[in-house]
C-alpha positions as CSV (number, residue, x, y, z in Angstrom):
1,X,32.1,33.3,-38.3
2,X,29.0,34.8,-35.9
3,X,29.4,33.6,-32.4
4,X,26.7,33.7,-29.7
5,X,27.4,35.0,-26.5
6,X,25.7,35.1,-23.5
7,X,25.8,37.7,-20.5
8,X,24.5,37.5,-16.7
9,X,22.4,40.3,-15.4
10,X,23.3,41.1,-12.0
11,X,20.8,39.8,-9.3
12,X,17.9,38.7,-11.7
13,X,17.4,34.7,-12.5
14,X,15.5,33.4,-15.3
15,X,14.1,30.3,-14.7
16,X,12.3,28.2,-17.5
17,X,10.7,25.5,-16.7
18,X,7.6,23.0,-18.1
19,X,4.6,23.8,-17.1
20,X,3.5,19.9,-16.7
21,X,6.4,20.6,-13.5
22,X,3.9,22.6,-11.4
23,X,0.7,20.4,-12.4
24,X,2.9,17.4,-10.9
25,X,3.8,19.0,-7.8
26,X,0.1,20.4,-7.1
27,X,-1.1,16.8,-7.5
28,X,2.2,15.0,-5.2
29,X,0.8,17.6,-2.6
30,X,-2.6,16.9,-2.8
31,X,-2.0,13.6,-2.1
32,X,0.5,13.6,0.7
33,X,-2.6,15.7,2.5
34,X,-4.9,13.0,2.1
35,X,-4.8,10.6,5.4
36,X,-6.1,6.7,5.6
37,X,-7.8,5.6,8.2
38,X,-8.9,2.5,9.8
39,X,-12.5,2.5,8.0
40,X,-10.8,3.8,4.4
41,X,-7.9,1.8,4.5
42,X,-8.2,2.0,0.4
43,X,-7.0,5.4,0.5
44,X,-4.1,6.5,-1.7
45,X,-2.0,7.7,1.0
46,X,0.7,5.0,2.1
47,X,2.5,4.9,5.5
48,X,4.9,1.9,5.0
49,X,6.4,0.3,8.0
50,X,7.3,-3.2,9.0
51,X,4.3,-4.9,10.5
52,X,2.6,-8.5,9.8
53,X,-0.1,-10.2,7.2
54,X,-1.6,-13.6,7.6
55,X,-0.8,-15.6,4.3
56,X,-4.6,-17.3,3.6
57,X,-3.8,-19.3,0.2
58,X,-0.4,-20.2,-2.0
59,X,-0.6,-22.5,-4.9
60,X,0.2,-22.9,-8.6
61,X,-3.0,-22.1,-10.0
62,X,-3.9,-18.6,-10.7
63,X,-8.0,-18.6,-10.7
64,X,-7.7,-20.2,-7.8
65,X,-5.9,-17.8,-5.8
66,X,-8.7,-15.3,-7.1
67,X,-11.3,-17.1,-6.3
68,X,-10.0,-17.5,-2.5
69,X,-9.4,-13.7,-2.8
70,X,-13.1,-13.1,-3.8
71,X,-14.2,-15.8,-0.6
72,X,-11.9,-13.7,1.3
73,X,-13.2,-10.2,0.2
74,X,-17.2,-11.3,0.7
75,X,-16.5,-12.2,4.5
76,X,-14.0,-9.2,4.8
77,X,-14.9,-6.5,2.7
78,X,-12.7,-3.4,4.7
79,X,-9.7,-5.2,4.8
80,X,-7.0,-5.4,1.8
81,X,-5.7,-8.5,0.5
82,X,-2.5,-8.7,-1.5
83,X,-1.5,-11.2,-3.9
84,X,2.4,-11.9,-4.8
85,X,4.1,-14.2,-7.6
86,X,7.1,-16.1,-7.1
87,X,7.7,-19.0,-9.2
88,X,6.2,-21.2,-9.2
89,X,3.1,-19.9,-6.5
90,X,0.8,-17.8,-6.0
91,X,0.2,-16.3,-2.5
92,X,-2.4,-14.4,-1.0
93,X,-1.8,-12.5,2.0
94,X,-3.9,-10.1,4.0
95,X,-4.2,-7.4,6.6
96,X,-1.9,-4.7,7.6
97,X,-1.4,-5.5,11.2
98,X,1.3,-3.3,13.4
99,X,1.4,-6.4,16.0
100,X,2.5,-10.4,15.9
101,X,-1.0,-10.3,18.2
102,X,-3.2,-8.7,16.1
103,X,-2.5,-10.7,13.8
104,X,-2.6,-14.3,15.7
105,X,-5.8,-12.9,16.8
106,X,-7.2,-12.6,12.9
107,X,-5.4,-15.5,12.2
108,X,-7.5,-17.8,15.0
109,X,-11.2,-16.1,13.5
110,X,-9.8,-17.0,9.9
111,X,-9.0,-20.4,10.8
112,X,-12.7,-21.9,10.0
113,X,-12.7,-20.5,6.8
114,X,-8.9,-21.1,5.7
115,X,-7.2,-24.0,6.3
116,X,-3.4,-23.1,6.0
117,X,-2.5,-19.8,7.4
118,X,0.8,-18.6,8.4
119,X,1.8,-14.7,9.8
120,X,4.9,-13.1,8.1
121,X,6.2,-10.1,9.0
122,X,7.1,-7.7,5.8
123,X,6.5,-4.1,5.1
124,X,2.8,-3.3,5.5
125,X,0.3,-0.2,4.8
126,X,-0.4,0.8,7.9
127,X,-3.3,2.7,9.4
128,X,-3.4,5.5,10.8
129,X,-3.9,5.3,14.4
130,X,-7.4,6.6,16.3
131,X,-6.1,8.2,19.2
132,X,-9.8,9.9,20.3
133,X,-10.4,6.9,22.6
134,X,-7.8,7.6,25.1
């Protein structure tokens, strides 16, 4: 009966590893050094944080919510629109705004275009401030 046995070298460490394990970690960094901004809000960085959307459209139909999404997009292409599920609706919400204001504020210019809005507050993809103005 052959038995294996295995000895520790003093002070040296073998480490094996997958090399897929340093390809992942070069690409979780190059990402977290990427920063959005206010003009490339699309960016893949995402700094969560509890803020407000105005809620444009809910209703049972899917195409319609996409077409509203498309009305929405051709008026205001830099800002994001997000569109949830929850049985049995539809709902499409956009903007990422940090304040109740800033988002009454879009809410009153979207009111001649949309007829049922409502502001929720929810965790949002916020922007990066621009601080060079003050």
């Amino acid at each position: 009966m052959a038995t294996a046995t295995f000895a520790q070298t003093r002070g040296k460490v073998t480490i094996f590893k997958d090399p897929l394990i340093d390809s992942l970690i070069a690409k979780r960094i190059e990402l977290n050094t990427k920063k959005p901004t206010t003009t490339n809000p699309a960016s893949s960085v995402i700094v969560s944080q509890m803020g407000y959307r105005v809620q444009i459209f809910y209703g049972l139909d899917r195409r319609e919510t996409f077409s509203e999404q498309a009305k929405f997009k051709s008026l205001y292409p830099r800002l994001q629109s997000y569109i949830t599920y929850k049985e049995p609706n539809y709902y499409l919400k956009v903007g990422d705004f940090r304040t109740r204001l800033e988002a009454q504020n879009f809410l009153n210019e979207l009111r001649a275009n949309f007829p049922t809005l409502f502001i929720f507050r929810e965790k949002i993809n916020a922007p990066i401030l621009d601080l060079s103005n003050k």
